[in-house]
N, C-alpha and C positions, 0 to 999 in steps of 0.2 A: 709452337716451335717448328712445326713439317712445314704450318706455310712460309715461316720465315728462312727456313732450309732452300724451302723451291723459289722464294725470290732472288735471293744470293745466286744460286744454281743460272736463272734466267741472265741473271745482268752477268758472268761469265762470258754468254755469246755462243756459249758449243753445249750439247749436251753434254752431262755428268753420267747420267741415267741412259740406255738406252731406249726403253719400253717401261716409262715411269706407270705403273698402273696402281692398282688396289693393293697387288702381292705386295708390292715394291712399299709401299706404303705400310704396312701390316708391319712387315718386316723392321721397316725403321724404326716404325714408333715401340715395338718389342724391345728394339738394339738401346734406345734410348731410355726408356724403363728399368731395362735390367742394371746400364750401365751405371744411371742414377742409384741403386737400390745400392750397386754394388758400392760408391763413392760414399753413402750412408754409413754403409757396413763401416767401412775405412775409417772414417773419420770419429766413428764408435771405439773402433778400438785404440786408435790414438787418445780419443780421452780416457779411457779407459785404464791403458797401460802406458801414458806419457805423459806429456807437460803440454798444456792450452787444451783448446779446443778445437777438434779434428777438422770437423767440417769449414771452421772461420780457415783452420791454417792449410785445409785444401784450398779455399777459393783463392784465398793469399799467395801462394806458390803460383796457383793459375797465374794470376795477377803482375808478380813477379819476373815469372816466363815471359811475360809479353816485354821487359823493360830490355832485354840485347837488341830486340828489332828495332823497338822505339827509339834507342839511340841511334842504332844505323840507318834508320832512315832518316831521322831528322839533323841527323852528321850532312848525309848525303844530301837532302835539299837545301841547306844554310850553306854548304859548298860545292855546290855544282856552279861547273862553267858560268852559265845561262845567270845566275845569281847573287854569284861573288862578287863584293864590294870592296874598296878598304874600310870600311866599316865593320865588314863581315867578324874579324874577331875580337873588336871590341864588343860585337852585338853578341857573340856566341858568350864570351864569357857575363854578360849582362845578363843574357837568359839563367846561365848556371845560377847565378846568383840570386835572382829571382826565384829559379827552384828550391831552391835550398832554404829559402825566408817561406816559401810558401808551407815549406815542410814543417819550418821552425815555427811556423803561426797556428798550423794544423796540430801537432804534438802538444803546443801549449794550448789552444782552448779545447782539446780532448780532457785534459790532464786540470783544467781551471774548474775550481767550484767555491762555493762559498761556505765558511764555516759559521755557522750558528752555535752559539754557545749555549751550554745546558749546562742547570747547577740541579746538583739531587739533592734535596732536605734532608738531612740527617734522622735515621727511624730507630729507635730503641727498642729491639724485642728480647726480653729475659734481660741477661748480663750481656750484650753484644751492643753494639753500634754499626746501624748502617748507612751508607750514603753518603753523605758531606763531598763526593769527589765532583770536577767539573769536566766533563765532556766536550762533543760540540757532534752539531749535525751539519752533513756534505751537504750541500743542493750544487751539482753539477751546472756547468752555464749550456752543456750541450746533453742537455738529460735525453734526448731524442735519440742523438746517434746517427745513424747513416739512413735511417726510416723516413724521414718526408724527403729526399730525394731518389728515394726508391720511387714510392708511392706515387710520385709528380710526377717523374719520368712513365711510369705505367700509365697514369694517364694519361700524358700527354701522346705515350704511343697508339693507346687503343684505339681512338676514331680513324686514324688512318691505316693501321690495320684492318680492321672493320671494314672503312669503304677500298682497299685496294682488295682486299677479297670478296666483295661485294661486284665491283665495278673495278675489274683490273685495271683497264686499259682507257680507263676513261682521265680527259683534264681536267673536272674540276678535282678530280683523285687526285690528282699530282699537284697541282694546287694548293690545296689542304696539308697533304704530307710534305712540301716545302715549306708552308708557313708554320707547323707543327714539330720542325727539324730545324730549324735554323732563325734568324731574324730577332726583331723586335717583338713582334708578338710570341712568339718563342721565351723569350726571357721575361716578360711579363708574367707570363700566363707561370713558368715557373716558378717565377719570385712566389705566387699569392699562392699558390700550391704548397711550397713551401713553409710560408708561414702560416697557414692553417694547420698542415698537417704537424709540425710542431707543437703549436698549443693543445692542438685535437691529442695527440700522443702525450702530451703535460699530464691534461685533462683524463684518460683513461688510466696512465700506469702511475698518477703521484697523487695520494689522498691525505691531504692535509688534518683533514678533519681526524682520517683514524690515530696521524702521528700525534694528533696531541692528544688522543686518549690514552695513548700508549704512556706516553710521557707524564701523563698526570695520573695515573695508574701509578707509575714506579716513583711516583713523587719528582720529577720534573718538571723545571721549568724553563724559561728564558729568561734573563734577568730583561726588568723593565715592562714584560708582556706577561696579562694574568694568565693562569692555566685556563684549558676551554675552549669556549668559542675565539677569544681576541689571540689564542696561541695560532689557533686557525688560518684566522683571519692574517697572522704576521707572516706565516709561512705561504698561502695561496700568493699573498702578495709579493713575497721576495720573489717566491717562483716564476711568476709572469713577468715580472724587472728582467731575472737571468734568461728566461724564455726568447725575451724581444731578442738580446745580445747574442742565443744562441741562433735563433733565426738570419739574421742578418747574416752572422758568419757561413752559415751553410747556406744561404742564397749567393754569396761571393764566391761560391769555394764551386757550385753547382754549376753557375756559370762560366768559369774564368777561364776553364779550357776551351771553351767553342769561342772567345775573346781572342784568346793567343794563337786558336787555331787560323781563324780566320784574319787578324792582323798581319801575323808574321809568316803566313800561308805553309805552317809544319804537318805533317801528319798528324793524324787522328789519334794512332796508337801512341806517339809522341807525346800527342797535348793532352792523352788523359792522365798522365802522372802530373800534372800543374794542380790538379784539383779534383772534383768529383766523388764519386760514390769508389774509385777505387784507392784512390789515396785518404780517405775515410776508414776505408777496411784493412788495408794495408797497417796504418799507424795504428789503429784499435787492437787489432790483433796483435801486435808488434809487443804494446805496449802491455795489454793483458797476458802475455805469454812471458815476458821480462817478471811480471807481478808474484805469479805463479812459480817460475823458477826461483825470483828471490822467497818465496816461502818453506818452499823446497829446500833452497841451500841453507837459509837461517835452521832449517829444523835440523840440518845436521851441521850445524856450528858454523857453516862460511857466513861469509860476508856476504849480501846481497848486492845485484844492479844497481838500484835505487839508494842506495846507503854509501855514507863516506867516510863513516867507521871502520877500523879495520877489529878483524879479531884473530885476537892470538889463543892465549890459554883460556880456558874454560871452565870452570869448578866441576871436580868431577867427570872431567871428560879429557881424552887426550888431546894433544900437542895437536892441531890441526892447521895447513896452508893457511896462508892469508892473500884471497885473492878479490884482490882491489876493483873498485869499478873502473878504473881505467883501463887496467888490464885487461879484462873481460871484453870489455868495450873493444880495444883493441882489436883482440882477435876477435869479434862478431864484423867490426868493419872490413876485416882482411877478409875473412871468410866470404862476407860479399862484396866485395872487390876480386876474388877470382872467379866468382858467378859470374859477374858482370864480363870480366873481361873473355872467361871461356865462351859464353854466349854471343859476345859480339863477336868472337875468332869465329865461331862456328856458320854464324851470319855471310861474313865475308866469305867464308870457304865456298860455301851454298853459291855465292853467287859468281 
């Protein structure tokens, strides 16, 4: 991270530092530890004594913070002088448009998985009956998550990290770190990244084998598929079907901002809300904290997010609001609709 501090610091042009030595170093890497430690802390106690997950919904808020600039700068370069077409506002509202589908396609294969149907055998102990009910098991299509385009991006950064700290100033460094940053071989190299590390994370966190012990322990099955090994064998294979589909989505999703960026020549900050690891995080979060809060509010009698029930009386319990997911909804969009528009006031003031 200090070397990627002091590169930043270099392309500048002026020093930041005046007498960057060992102290000065000591120092940072201190400032940055503690402040991490302290961000831990934070995001501890927000789960602790809130709703989500502290640390996902710091990075998120980070995340968020960047989206006033993103819009003002890529306002600013779709209408600068130099730029404007009459095209230009059928093209701006074209992009919205596209963002909004990319968001809508994002939120559905986070939210997509497959249900497997489970029937339990009916078991007689004493005078009871148990079982007979029909279940069904998730297999998620994006069981992965925002991890192989972490994982890609780290490697694809570290050989040129590596040799610009090795050989700062040398060209075939620069070389390497342009074809490692941008291009064809850039998007290759992360497609296969990609889909390794997908199946690679299938393969380590989804064990088929234990589920259908599980399942045939409790008297489960799958109708059609014997318990055992062929329960096994039906589950590894659905898995790697949903695997390819969720692969594919996150190599689309991993590229398509440096696509947009470089087509429509927008900012960086801009084009990372089109796709990537932070519109990944953004919506998971979004949507695990909506999850949460609907469990929340169901456990004292509202109505949840997710739900389009309403609820009125309750046996046994009083007279309670019924607040609908619209409503809700509602005011979550308002509430960040004066985000948005404070941050970009404050953008414009700044400048």
């Amino acid at each position: 991270m200090l070397h990627g501090i002091h590169g930043i610091i270099e392309k500048l042009g002026s020093p930041l530092v005046p007498e960057p030595g060992w102290s000065f170093r000591f120092i940072t890497m201190i400032s940055l530890t503690t402040g991490t430690l302290l961000l831990m802390w934070l995001g501890e106690q927000i789960s602790d004594k809130g709703i989500g997950n502290g640390v996902s919904l710091i990075i998120t808020i980070g995340i968020l913070a960047r989206l006033p600039a993103g819009l003002v700068q890529g306002w600013s370069k779709l209408v600068s002088p130099s730029s404007i077409t009459a095209s230009s506002p059928f093209l701006i509202a074209l992009l919205l448009l596209f963002l909004f589908g990319v968001i809508a396609a994002t939120v559905a294969m986070t939210q997509a998985m497959r249900k497997i149907t489970i029937h339990y055998a009916k078991q007689v102990r004493g005078n009871r009956v148990y079982g007979g009910q029909t279940s069904f098991l998730p297999l998620k299509v994006n069981y992965a998550g925002v991890m192989p385009i972490i994982f890609a991006q780290a490697i694809l950064l570290f050989p040129s990290t590596i040799i610009g700290f090795v050989v700062p100033n040398s060209a075939v460094a620069a070389r390497i770190a342009n074809s490692l940053s941008a291009g064809g071989l850039y998007y290759a190299l992360s497609v296969v990244l990609i889909f390794f590390f997908s199946y690679f994370w299938v393969a380590t966190q989804f064990n088929p084998v234990q589920i259908a012990d599980d399942l045939k322990k409790h008297g489960g099955f799958i109708p059609g598929i014997r318990p055992g090994a062929p329960t096994a064998e039906f589950l590894d294979y659905s898995m790697t079907r949903l695997t390819l589909a969720g692969a594919i989505f996150l190599s689309i999703l991993a590229v398509l901002p440096m696509v947009v960026q470089n087509l429509l020549g927008i900012p960086a900050i801009t084009a990372q809300f089109f796709g990537g690891t932070s519109l990944l995080i953004v919506v998971g979060v979004i949507l695990d904290t909506m999850r949460q809060a609907e469990t929340y509010l169901l456990q004292r009698n509202y109505d949840g997010f997710l739900r389009k029930k309403k609820v009125g009386k309750v046996a046994g319990s009083p007279v309670v609001a019924n607040v609908t997911k619209e409503g809700t909804l509602v005011w979550i969009y308002t509430f960040i609709g004066i985000l948005v528009i404070a941050g970009i006031t404050v953008s414009l003031f700044k400048k």
